[in-house]
LUMLUMTOR-632041 format. One line per 2 residues: number of its first residue (from 1); for each residue z, y, x of C-alpha. Coordinates in pm, 1 decimal. Layout:
NUM	Z,Y,X | ...;
***
This chain:
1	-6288.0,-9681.7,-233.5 | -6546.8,-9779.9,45.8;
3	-6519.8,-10172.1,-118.4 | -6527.4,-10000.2,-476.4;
5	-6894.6,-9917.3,-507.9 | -7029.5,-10193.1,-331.5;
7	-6870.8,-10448.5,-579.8 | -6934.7,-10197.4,-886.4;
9	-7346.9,-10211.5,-794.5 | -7394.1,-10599.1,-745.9;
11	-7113.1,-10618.1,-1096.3 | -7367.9,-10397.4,-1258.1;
13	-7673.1,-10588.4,-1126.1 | -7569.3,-10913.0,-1201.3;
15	-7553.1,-10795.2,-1545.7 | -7854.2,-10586.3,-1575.8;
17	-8048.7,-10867.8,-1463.1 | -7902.8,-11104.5,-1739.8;
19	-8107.7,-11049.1,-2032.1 | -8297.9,-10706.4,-2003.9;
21	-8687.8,-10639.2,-2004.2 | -8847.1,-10466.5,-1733.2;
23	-8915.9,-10098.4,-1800.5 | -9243.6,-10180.2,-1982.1;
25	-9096.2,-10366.9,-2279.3 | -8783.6,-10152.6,-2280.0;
27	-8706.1,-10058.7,-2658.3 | -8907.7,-10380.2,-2772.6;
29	-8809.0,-10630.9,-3008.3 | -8626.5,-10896.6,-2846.6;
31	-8660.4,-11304.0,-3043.8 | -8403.8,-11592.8,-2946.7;
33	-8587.6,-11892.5,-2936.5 | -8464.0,-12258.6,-2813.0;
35	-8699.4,-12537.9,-2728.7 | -8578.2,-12848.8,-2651.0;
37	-8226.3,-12744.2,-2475.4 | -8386.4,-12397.8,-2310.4;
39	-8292.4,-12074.7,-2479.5 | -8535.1,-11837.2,-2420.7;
41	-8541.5,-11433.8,-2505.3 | -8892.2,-11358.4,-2574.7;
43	-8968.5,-10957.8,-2577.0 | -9333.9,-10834.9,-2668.6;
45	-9509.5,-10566.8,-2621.6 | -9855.3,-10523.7,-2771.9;
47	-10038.7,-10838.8,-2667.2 | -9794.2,-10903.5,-2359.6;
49	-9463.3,-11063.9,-2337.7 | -9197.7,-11056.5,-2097.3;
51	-8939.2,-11380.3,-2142.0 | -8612.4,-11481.6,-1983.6;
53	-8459.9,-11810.0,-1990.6 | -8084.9,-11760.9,-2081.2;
55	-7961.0,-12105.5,-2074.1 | -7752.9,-12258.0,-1814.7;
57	-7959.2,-12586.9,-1675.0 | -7914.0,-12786.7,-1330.9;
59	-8210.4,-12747.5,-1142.3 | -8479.5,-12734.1,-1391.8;
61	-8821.9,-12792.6,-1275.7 | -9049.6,-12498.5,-1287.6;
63	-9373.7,-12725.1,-1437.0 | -9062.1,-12802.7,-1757.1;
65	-8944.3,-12436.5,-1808.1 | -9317.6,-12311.7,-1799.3;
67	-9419.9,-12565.6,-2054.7 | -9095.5,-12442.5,-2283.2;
69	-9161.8,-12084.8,-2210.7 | -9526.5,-12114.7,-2369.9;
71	-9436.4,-12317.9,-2684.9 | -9097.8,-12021.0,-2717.9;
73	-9361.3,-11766.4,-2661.5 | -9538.5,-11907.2,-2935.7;
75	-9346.5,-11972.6,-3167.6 | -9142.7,-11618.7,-3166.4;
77	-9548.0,-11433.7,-3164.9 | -9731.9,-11674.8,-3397.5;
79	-9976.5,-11619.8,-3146.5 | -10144.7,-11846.0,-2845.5;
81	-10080.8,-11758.8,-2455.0 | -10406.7,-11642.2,-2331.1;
83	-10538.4,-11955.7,-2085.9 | -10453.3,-11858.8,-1716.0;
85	-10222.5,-11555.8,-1811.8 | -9891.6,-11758.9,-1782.0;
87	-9709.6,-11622.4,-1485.2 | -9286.5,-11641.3,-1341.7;
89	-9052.4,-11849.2,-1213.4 | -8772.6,-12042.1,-1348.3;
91	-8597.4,-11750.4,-1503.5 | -8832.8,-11472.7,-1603.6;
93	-9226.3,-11543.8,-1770.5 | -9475.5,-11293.8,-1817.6;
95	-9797.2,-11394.7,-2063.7 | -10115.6,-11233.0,-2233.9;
97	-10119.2,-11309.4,-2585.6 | -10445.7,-11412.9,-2805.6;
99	-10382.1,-11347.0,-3170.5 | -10714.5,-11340.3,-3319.1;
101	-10734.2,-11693.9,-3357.1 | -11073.7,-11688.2,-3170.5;
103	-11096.7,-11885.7,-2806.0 | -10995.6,-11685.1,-2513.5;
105	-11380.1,-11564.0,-2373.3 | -11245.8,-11380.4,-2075.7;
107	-11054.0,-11633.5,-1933.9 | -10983.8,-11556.4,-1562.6;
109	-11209.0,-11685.3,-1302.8 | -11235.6,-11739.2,-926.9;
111	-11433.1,-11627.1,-632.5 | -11463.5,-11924.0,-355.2;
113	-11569.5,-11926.3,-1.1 | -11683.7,-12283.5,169.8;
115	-11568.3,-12317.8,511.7 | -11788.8,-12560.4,745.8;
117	-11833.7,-12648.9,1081.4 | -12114.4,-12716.6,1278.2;
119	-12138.9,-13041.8,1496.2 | -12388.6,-12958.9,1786.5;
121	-12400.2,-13356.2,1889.8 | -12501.1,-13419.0,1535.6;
123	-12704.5,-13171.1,1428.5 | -12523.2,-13127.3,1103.7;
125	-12255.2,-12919.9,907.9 | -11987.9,-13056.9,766.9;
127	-11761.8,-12879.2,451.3 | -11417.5,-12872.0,592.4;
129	-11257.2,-12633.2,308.3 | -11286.3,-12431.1,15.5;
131	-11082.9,-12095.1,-21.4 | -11097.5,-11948.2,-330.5;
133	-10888.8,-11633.0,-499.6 | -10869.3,-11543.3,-851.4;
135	-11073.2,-11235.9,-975.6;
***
């Protein structure tokens, strides 16, 4: 019994974690869409989606599957991913969706810091960085 549960949680993880939306799209549509060998489950909710690459690939590149996820997002919304809104990893994608056909106005933007030091034999300052954060 004590090895029971432990093996009946991760069993019911594992499959949890297959193909179901986080709480906030629960109950919304779900669209199968494959682009160019990736098999994606696109779920939306309002102007938000929440997508989960399904398909089986040896070691996919993140830059590859985010490019895929956008056109699957796409395609299953007939609407474009709002610039800077594209967000996950190589199995789960999270977006902010523009369907009025107008450019994206409030795109997000950043707030940057320059970092310099001062050279007392010199006189001078010198930029030796740039931090920045999104806002």
């Amino acid at each position: 019994m004590r090895l029971f549960i432990p093996v009946l949680v991760t069993t019911l993880t594992a499959l949890a974690g297959c193909d179901s939306p986080g709480v906030a799209f629960m109950g919304s549509e779900k669209i199968e869409v494959e682009v160019e060998g990736s098999t994606f489950s696109v779920h939306r909710r309002e102007n938000r989606v929440e997508v989960y690459r399904t398909s089986r690939e040896l070691l996919p590149k993140l830059g590859v599957i985010m490019g895929r996820s956008k056109i699957a997002i796409e395609q299953a919304t007939q609407c474009k991913v709002r610039d800077g809104t594209m967000t996950g990893d190589h199995a789960i994608q999270r977006a902010s969706l523009n369907c009025t056909g107008k450019p994206d106005t409030a795109s997000p933007g950043f707030s940057c810091d320059v970092v310099d030091s001062y050279n007392p034999e010199t006189g001078l300052s010198e930029v030796v960085g740039i931090n920045c954060v999104p806002t």
